[in-house]
N, C-alpha and C positions, 0 to 999 in steps of 0.2 A: 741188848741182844737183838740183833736185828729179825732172824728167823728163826723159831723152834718147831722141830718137825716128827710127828707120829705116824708111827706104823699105818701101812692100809689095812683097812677092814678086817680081813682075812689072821692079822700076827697076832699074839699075845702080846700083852698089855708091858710085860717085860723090854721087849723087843723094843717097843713105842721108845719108854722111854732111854733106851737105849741110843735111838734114833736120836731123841731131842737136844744132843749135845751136839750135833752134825750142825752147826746154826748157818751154816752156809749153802746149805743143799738146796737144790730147787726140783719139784715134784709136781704134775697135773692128777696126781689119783691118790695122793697122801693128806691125812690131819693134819693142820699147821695152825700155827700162832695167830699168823695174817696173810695178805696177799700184797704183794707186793707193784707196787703200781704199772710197770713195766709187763708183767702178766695179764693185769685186765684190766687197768684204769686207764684211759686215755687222756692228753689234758683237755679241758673245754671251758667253756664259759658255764658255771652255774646259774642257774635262778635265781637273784636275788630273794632274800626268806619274807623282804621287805613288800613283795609283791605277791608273790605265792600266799598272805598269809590271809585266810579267809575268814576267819572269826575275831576273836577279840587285839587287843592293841599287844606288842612284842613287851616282854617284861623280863625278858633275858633273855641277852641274842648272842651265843657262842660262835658264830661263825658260821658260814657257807662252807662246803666241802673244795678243800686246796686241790690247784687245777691238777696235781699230779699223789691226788689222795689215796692211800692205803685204806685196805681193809682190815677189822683186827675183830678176834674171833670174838662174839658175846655168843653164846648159841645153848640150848637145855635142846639135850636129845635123850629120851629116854628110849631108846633102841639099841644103841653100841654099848652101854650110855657112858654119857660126858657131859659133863657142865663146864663151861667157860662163860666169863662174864666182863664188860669193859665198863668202866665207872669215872664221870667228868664230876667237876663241884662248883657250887652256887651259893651264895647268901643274897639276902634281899635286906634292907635297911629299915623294912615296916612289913607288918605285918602282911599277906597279901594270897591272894589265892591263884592258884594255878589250874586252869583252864584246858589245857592244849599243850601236848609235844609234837615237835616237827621233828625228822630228822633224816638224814640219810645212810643209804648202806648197799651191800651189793653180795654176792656170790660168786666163788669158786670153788675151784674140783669138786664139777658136777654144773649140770644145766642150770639156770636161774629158772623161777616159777613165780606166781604171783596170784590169790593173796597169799600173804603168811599170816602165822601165829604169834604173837609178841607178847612178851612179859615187862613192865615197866615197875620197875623198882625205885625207891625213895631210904634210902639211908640217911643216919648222922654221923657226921666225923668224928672218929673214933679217939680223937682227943689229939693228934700228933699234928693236925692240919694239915694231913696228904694223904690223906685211906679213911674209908670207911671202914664201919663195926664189921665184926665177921671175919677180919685176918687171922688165917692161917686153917680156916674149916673146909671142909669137901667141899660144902654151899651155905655160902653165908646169908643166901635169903630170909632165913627166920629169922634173922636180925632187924632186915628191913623195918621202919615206921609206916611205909602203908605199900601198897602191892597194886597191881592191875591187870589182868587176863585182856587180851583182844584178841576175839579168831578172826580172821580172815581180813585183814587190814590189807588194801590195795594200795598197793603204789606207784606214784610216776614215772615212768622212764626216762631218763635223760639217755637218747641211743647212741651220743657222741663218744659221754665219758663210762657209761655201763651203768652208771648207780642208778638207784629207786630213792626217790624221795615217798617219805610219809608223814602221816599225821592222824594223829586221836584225839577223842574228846576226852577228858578221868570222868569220869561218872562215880560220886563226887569228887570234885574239885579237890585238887591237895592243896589244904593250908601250911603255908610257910610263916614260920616265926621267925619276928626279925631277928638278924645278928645270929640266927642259927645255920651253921656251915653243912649243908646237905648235899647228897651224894647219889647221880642220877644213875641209873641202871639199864636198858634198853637191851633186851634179851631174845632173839629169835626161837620158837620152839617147833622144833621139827626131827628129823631121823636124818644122820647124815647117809650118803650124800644130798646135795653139794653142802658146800659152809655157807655158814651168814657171816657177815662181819660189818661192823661201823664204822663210816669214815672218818675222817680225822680234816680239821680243820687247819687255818694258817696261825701260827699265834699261839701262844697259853694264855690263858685266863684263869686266874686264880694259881692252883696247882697243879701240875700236867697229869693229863688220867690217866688210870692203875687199871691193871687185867690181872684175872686169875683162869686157867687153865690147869689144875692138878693131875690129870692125866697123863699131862707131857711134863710135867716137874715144873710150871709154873705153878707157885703158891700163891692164894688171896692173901695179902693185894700186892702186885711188883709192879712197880715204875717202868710203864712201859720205855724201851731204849731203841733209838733216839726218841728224845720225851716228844709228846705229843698232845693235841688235845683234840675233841669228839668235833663235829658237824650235827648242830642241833639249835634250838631254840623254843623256850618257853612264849606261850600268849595267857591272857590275863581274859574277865570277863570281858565279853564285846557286849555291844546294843542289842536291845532285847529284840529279836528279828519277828520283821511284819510283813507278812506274803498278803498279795493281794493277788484276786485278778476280776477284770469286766468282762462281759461279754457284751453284743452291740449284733442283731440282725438288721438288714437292709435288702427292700428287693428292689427290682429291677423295671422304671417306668417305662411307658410305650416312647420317650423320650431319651432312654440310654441315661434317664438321672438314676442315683440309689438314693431310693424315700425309706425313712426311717418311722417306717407305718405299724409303731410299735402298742396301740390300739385298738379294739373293733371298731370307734367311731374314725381313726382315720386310717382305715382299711385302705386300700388302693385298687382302684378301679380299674379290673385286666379283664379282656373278652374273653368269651368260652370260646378251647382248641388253640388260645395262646401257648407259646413256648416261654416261660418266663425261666428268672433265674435268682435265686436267697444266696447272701452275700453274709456269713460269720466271719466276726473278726474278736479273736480272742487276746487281749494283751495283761497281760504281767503290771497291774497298777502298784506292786510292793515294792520292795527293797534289799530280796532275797530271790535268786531262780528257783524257778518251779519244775517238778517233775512230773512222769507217770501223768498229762494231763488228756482226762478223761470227757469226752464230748458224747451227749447223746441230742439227737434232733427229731421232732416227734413232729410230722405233718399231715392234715387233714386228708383223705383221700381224694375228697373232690379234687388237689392237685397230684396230680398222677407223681410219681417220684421217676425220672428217665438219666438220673446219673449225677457222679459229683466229683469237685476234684478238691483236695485228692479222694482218690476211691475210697470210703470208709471200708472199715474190717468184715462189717453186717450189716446187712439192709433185710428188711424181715417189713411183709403186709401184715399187722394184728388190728382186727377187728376194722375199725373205721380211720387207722392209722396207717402211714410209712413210719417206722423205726427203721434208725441211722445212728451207727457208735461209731467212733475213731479213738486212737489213745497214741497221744506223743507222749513220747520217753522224754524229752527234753535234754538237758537243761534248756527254760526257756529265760532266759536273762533278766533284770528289773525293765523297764519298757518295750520290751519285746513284743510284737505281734506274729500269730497266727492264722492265716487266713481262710477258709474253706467256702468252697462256690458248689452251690445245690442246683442241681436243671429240675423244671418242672412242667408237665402240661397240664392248664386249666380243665378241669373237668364240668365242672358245675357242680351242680343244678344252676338256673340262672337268679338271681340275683341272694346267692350264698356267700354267706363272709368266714374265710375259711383262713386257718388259722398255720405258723407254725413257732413252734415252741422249742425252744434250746437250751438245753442244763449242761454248764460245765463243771469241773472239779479238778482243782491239783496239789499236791503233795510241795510244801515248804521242802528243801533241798538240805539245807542247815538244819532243820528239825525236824524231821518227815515226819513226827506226831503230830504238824500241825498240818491242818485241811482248808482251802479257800474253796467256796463256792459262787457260784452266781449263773442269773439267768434269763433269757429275754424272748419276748414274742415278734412275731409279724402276721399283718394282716392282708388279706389280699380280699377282694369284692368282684366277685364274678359275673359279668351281664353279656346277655346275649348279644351279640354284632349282628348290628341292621347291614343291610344292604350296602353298597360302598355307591354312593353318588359323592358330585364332586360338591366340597363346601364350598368355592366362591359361586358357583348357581344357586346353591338353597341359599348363601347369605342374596345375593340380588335378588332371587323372588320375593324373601322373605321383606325386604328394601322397597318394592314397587309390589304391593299386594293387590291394589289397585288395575294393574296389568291385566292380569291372570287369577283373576278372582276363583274359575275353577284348579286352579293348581292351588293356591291358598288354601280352597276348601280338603285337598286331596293332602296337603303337607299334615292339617289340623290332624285328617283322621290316620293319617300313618304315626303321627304321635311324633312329629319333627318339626 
């Protein structure tokens, strides 16, 4: 049955199924089965799931969504309400734990939104090798072996072909037994309008998947017609993720070098009423991007604080300090840098070693319960500017002392 179609909103539930024998009808504001590729899917090039996948290694890859994919309704609306659900099957040969669903899907009649709410169901086959447990019930969820709530799951837009790719972590992990024939569920929960519906990939694998819809007189579980199968794929545990990051100050010599005068003893030696300038360089030493990364930079006042780029959020004088925050959102990649340039004018007092101090912090992206810190000094040495004579004279005086014995005596007491 290629389309079954329900009343809008407004009919009795009579009416609907009335309607659902009409299998040929086509509607932009009525409940339906699916959507039909020619209404919203365009064909395109997918994503490989091979590349897209950011956690652990693929341990069942059902397939990328077919360049001219259907939508088919899973959806729990407890508003009209209706349940409808699509269900694909999997065995694994050993024992194995499951980590990660990927999958894709899209919306019609009604605007698409983004995140949604998703229900992820785990069934057994119900013994015939093409349906899960639960045929023939209003909602065979209580049947389910283990269940999953997600609110607010964001997903990719592919803008060519219309669909959303997604992806969850289980918290915990579903254990799969080998040789046991299981039955995936992928359920959008929302109030229609619009619909959700799952795409459908190229190919069957194993048995082709089963939809129930009893609202419109499908019953759990029918063969969906023409047979088809979902757009989805399982990941397995990955490497245990390690966010790292450095941080590194450097200023700026009378020389145009950056001295890494991370020290009081190797302070660097700037005149008072210099313009200097601190040079943060934040990079990503892990193996996971980092977010939310948070910078504060605390510098003595004898250097005047006169601007930075980029402009932090806050700059605030407390006490004997400039305080300076920034916060990138990131993602900042695995060796990625960030760079930030502080301007400063030397204040004194003269021969003060003044200091500045920089904390950073960022949020692991993959496991944002994890925290990297780190954090570094620089030192600056502040002395009074003599006079400007020229150095190739004082060095020849200094050369023929004998010459000019009272200018020798006058270099001594000027302390040059």
């Amino acid at each position: 049955m290629k389309k079954l179609l329900k009343g809008a909103v407004v009919l009795l539930i009579t009416v609907a199924l009335f309607l659902s024998v009409s299998v040929t009808a086509k509607t932009n504001d009525m409940e339906t089965l699916q959507a039909s590729s020619p209404n919203q899917i365009k064909p395109s090039s997918i994503i490989n799931p091979y590349v897209e996948n950011n956690m652990g290694p693929i341990i069942w890859d059902n397939g990328a969504p077919s360049a001219n994919a259907n939508l088919y309704s899973s959806q729990f609306d407890e508003c009209y309400p209706f349940v409808s659900q699509v269900a694909d099957d999997f065995i694994f040969e050993e024992d194995i734990e499951v980590w990660d669903v990927h999958w894709w899907g899209g919306f019609w009649n009604g605007d698409p939104f983004d995140p949604v709410d998703f229900w992820i169901y785990f069934y057994k086959d119900d013994g015939t090798g093409g349906a899960p447990t639960g045929g023939g019930m209003p909602d065979p969820s209580p049947t389910a072996v283990a269940s999953y709530f997600f609110a607010g799951v964001s997903g990719t837009l592919d803008p060519t072909s219309g669909l959303y790719e997604y992806e969850v972590i289980l918290d915990p992990p579903f254990l799969a037994t080998a040789s046991e024939h299981y039955w995936i569920v992928i359920q959008a929960d929302f109030c229609y309008p619009p619909q959700w519906g799952w795409a459908n990939t190229d190919g069957i694998t194993l048995s082709s998947a089963v939809q129930g819809f009893p609202l419109i007189g499908t019953p759990f579980w029918t063969v969906i017609d023409p047979e088809v199968d979902m757009a989805w794929y399982l990941t397995g545990e990955g490497e245990p993720c390690e966010p790292g990051i450095d941080v590194e100050k450097y200023v700026l010599d009378l020389n145009g070098e950056w001295v890494d005068a991370d020290t009081e003893d190797t302070a660097l030696d700037l005149p008072i009423c210099h313009d200097g300038q601190f040079k943060i360089v934040i990079k990503n030493t892990g193996d996971c991007a980092l977010i939310n990364i948070i910078v504060k930079d605390m510098m003595h006042d004898s250097l005047k604080y006169t601007g930075a780029d980029p402009e932090p959020l806050n700059v605030e004088h407390i006490g004997t300090e400039w305080v300076m925050d920034w916060m990138f959102p990131g993602p900042l990649a695995p060796g990625a840098t960030i760079e930030i340039f502080v301007n400063f004018h030397v204040e004194g007092p003269e021969c003060s070693r003044d200091y500045n101090h920089v904390i950073v912090e960022g949020f692991c992206e993959e496991c944002p319960g994890d925290i990297v810190q780190d954090e570094d000094w620089c030192w600056v040495h502040a002395y009074k500017k003599s006079k400007d004579l020229s150095m190739p004279f004082l060095k020849f005086l200094q050369s023929h002392p004998n010459i000019f014995p009272l200018l020798q005596k006058l270099l001594k007491t000027l302390g040059l």
